[in-house]
Biopython code that builds the backbone (N, CA, C, O; Angstrom):
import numpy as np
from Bio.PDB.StructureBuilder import StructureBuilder

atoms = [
    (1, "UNK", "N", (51.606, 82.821, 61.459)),
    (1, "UNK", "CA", (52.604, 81.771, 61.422)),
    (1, "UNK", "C", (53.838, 82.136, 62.264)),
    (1, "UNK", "O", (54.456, 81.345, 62.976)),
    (2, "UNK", "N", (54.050, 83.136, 62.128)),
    (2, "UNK", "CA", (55.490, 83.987, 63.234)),
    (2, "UNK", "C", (55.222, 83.613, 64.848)),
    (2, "UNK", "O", (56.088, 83.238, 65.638)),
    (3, "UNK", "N", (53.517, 83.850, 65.187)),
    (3, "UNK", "CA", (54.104, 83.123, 66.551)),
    (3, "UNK", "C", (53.830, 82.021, 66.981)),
    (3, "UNK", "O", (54.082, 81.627, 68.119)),
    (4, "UNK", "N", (53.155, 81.263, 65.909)),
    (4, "UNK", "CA", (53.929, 79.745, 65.812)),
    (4, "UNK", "C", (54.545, 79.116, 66.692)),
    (4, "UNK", "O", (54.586, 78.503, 67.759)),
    (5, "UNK", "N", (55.244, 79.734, 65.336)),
    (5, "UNK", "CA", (56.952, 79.154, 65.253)),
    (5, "UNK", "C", (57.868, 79.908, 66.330)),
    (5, "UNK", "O", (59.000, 79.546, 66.647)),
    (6, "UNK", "N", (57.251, 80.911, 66.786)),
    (6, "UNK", "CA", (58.330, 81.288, 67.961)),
    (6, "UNK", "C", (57.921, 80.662, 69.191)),
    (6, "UNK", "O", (58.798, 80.293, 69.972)),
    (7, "UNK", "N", (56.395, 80.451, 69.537)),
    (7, "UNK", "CA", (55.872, 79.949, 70.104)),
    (7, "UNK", "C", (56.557, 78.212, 70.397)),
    (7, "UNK", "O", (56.792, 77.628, 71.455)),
    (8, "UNK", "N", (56.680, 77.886, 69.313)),
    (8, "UNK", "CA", (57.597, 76.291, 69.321)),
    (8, "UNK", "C", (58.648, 76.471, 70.074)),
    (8, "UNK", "O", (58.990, 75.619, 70.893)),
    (9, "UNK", "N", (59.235, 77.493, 69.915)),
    (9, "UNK", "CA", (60.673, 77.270, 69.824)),
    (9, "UNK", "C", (60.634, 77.988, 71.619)),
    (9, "UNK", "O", (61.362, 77.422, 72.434)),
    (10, "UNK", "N", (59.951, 78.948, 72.005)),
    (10, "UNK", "CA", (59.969, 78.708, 73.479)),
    (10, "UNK", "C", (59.700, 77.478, 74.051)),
    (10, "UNK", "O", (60.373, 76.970, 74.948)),
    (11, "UNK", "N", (58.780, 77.031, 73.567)),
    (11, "UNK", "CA", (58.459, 75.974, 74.226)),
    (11, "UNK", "C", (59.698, 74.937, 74.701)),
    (11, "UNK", "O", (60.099, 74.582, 75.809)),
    (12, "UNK", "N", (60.186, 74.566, 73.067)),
    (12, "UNK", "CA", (61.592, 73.709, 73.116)),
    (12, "UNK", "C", (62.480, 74.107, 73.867)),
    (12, "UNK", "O", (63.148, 73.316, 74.533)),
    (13, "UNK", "N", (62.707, 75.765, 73.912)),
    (13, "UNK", "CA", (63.635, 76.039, 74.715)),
    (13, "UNK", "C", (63.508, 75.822, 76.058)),
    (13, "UNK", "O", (64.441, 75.616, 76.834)),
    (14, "UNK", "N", (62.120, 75.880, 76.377)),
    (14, "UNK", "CA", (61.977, 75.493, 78.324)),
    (14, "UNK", "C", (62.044, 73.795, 78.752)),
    (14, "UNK", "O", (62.074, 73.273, 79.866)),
    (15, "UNK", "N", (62.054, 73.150, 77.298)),
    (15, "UNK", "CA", (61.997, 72.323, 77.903)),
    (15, "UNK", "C", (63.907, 71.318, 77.808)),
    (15, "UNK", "O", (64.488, 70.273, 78.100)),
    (16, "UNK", "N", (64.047, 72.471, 77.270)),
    (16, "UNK", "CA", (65.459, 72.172, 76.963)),
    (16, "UNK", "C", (66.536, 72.582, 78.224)),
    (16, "UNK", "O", (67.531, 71.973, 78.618)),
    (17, "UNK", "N", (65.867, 74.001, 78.747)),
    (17, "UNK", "CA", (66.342, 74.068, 80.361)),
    (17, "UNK", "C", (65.870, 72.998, 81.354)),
    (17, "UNK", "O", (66.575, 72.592, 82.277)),
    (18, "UNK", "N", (64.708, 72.600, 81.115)),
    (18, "UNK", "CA", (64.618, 71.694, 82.460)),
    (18, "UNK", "C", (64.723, 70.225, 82.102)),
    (18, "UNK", "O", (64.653, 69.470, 83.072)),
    (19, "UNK", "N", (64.874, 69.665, 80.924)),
    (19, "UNK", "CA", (65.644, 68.554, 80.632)),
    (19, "UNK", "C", (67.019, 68.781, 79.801)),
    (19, "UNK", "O", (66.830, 68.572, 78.603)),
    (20, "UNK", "N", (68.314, 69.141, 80.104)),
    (20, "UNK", "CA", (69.207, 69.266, 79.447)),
    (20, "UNK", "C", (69.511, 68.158, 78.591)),
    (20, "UNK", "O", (69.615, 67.185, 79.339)),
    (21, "UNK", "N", (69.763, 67.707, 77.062)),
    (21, "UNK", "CA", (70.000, 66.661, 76.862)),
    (21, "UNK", "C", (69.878, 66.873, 75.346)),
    (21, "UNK", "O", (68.999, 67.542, 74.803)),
    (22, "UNK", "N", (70.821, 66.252, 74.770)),
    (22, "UNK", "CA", (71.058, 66.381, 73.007)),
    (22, "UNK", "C", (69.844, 66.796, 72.505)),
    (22, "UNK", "O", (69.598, 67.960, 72.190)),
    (23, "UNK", "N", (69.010, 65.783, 72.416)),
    (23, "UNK", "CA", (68.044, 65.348, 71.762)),
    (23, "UNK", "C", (66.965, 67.107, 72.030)),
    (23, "UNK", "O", (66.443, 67.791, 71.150)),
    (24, "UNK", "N", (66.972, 67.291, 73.228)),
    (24, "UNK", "CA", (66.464, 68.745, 73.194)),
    (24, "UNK", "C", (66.826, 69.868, 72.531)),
    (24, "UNK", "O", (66.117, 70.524, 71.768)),
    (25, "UNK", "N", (68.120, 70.105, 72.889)),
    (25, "UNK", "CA", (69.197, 71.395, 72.076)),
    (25, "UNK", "C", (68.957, 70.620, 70.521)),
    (25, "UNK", "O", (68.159, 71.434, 70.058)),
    (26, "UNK", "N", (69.069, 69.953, 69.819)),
    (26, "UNK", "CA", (68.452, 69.400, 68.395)),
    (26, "UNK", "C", (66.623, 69.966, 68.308)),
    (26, "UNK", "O", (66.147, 70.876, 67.629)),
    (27, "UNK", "N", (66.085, 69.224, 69.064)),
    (27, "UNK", "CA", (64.675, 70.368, 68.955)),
    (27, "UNK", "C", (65.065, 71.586, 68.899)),
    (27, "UNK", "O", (64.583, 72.004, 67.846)),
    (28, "UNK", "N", (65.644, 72.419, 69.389)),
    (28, "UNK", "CA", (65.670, 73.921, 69.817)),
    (28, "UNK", "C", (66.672, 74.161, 68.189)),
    (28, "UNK", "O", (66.828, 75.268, 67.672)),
    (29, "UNK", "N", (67.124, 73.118, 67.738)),
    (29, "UNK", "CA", (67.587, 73.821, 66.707)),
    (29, "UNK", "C", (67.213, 73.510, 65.659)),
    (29, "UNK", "O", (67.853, 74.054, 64.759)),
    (30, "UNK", "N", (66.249, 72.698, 65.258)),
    (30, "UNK", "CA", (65.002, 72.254, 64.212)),
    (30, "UNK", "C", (64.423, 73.515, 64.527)),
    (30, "UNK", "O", (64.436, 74.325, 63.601)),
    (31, "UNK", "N", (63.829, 73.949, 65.794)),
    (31, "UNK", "CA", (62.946, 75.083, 65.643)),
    (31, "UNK", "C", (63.358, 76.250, 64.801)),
    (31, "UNK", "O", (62.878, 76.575, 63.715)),
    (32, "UNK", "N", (64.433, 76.896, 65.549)),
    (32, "UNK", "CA", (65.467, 77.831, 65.032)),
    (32, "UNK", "C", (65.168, 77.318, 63.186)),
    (32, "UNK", "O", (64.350, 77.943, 62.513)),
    (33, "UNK", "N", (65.778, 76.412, 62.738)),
    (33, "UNK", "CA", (65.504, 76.234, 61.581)),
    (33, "UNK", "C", (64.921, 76.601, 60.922)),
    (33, "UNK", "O", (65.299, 77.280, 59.966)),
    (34, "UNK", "N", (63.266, 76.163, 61.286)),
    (34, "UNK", "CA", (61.777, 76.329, 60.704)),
    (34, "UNK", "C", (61.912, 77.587, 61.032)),
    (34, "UNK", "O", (61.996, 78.110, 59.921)),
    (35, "UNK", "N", (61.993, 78.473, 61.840)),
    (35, "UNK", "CA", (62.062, 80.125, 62.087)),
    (35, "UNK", "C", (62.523, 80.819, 60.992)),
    (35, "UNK", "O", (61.864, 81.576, 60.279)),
    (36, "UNK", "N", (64.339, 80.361, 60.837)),
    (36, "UNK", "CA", (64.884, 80.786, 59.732)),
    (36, "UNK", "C", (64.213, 80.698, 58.529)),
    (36, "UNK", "O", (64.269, 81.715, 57.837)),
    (37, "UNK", "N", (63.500, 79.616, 58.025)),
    (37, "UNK", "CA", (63.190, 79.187, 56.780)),
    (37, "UNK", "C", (62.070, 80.116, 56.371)),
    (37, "UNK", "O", (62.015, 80.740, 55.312)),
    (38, "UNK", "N", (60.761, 80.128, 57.821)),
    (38, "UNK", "CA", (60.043, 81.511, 57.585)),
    (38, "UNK", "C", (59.811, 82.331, 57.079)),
    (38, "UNK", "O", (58.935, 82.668, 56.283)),
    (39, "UNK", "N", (61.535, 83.216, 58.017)),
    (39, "UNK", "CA", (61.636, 84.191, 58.076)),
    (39, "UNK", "C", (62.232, 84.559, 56.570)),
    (39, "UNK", "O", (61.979, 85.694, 56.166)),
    (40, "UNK", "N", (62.895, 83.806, 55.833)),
    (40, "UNK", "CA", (63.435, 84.138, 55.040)),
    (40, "UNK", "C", (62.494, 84.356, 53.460)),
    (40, "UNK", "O", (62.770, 84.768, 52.333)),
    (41, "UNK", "N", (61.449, 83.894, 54.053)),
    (41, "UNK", "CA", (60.028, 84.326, 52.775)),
    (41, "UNK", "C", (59.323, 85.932, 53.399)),
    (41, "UNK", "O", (58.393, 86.454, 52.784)),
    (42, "UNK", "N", (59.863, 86.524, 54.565)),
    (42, "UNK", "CA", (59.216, 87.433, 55.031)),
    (42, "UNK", "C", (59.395, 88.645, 54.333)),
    (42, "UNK", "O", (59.983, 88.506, 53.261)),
    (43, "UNK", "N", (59.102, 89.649, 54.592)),
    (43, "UNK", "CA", (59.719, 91.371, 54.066)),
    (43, "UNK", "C", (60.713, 91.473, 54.886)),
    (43, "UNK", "O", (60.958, 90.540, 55.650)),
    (44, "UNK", "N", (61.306, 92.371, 54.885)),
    (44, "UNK", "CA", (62.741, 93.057, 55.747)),
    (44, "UNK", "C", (62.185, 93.505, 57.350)),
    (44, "UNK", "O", (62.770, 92.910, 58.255)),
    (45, "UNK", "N", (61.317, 94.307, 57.691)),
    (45, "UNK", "CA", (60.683, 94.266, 58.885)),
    (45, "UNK", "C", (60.383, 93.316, 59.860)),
    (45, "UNK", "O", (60.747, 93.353, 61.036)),
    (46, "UNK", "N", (59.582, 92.315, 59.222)),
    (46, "UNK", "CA", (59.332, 91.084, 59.775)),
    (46, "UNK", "C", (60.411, 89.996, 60.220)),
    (46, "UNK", "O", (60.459, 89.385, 61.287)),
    (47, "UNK", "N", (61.307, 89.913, 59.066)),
    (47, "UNK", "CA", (62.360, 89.570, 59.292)),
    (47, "UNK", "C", (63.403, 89.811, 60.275)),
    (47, "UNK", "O", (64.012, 88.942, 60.898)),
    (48, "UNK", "N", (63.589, 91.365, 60.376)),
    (48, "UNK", "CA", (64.673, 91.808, 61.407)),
    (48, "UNK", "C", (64.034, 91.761, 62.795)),
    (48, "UNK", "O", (64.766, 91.703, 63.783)),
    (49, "UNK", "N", (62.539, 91.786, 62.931)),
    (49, "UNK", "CA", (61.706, 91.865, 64.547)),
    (49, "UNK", "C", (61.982, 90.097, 64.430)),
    (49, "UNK", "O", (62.797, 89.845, 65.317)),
    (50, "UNK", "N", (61.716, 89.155, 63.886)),
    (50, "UNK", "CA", (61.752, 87.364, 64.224)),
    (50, "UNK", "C", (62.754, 87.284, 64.799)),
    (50, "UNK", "O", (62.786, 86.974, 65.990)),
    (51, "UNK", "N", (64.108, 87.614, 63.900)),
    (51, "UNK", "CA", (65.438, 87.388, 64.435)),
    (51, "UNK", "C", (65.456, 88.232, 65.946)),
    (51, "UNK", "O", (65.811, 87.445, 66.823)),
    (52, "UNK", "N", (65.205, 89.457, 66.438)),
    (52, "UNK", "CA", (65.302, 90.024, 67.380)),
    (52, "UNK", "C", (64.453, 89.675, 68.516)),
    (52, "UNK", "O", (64.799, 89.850, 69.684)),
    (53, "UNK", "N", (63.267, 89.149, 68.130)),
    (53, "UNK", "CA", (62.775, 88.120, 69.151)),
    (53, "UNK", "C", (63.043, 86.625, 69.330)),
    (53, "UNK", "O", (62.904, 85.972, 70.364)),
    (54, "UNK", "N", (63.454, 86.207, 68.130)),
    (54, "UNK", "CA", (64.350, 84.764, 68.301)),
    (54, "UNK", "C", (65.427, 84.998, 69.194)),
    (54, "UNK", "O", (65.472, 84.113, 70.047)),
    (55, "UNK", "N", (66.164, 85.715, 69.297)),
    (55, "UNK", "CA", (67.369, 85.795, 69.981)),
    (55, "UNK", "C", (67.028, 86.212, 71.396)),
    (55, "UNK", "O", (67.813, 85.802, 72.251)),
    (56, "UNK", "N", (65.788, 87.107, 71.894)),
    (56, "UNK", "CA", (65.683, 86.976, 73.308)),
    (56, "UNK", "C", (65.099, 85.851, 73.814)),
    (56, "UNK", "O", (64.899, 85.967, 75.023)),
    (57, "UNK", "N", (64.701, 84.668, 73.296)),
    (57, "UNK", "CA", (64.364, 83.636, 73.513)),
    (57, "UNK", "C", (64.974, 82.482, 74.021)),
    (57, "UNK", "O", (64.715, 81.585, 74.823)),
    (58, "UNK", "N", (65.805, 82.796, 73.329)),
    (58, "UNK", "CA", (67.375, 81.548, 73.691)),
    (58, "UNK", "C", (68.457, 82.066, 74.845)),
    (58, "UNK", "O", (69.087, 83.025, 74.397)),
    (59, "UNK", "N", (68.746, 81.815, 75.817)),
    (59, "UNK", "CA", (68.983, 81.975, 77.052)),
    (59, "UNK", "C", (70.417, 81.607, 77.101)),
    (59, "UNK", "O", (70.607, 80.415, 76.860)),
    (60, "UNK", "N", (71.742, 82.482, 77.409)),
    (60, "UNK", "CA", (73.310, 82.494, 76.392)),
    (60, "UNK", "C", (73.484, 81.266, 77.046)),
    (60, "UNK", "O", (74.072, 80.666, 76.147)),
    (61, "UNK", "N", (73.375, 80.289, 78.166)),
    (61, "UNK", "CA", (73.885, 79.256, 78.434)),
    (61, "UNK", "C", (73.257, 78.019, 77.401)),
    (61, "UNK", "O", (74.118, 77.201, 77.079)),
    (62, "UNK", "N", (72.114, 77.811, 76.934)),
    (62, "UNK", "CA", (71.481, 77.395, 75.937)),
    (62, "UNK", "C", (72.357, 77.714, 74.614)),
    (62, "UNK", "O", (72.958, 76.763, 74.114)),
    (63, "UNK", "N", (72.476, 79.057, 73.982)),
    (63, "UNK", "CA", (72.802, 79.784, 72.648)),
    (63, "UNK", "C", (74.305, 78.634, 72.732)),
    (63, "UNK", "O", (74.659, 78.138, 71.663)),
    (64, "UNK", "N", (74.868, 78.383, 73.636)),
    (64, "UNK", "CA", (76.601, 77.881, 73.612)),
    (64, "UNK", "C", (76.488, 76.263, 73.233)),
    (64, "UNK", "O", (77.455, 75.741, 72.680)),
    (65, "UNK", "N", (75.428, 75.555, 73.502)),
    (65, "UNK", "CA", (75.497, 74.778, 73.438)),
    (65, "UNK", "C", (74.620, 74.260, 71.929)),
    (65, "UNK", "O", (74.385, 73.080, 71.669)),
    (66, "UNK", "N", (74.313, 75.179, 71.246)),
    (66, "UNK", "CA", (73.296, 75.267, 70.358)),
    (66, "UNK", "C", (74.406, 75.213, 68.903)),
    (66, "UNK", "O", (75.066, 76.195, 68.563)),
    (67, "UNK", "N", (74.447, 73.622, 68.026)),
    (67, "UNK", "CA", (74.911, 73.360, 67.003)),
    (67, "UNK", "C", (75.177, 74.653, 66.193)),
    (67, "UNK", "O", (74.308, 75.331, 65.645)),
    (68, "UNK", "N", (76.728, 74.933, 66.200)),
    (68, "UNK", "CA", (77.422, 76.029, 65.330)),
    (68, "UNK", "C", (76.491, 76.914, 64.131)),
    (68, "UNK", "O", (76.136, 78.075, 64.334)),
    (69, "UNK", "N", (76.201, 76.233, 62.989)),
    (69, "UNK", "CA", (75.441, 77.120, 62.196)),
    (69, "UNK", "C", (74.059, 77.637, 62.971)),
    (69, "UNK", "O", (73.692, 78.797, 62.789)),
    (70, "UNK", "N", (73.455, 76.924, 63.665)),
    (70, "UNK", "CA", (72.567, 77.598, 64.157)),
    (70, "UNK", "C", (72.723, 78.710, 65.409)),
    (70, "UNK", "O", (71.652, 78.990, 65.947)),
    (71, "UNK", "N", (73.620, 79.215, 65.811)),
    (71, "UNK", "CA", (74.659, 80.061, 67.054)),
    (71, "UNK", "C", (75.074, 80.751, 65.341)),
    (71, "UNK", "O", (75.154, 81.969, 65.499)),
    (72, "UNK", "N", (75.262, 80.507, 64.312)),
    (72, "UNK", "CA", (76.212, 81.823, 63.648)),
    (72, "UNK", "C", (74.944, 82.826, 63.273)),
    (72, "UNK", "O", (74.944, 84.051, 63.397)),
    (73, "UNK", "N", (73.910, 82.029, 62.804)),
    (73, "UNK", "CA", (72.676, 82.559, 62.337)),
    (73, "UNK", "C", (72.036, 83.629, 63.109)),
    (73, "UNK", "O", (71.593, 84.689, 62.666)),
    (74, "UNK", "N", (72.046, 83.137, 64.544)),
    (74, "UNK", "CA", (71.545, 84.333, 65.440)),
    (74, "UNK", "C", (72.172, 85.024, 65.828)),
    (74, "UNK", "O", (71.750, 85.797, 66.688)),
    (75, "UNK", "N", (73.572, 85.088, 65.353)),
    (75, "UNK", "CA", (74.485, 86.214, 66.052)),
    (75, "UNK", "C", (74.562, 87.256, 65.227)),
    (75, "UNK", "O", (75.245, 88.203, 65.617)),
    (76, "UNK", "N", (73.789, 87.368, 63.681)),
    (76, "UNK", "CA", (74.264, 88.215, 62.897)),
    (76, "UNK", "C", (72.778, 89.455, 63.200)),
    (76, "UNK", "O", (72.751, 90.540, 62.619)),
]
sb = StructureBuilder()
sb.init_structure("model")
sb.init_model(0)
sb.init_chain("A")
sb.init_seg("    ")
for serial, (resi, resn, name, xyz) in enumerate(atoms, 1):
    if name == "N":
        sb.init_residue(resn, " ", resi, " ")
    sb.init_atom(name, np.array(xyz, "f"), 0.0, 1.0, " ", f" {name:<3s}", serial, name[0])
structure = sb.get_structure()
């Protein structure tokens, strides 16, 4: 299920670079979501590698434009 859902969320994210536009960065942060929600049934391992590969995923000009709670979530 982990690469999934990370799997989604690249996806959203490329398509969020080559169509810039609300409605994308909202996908990319539904994904993020479903990631979080995951991750948060995981063990501690699993958990800290999702977040650490969630976050090389999202690309910092993307991460800025990415609805506040979901930018606080991956910064921790």
């Amino acid at each position: 299920m982990l690469l999934k859902y990370l799997n989604q969320l690249e996806v959203a994210v490329r398509e969020a670079e080559h169509h810039p536009s609300e409605q994308e960065y909202s996908r990319c942060a539904q994904c993020v979501a479903q990631l979080e929600e995951y991750l948060a049934g995981q063990m501690e391992p699993v958990q800290r590698r999702g977040h650490e590969i969630m976050a090389t995923l999202i690309p910092a000009r993307l991460f800025a434009r990415m609805p506040l709670q979901v930018s606080r979530s991956l910064a921790l």
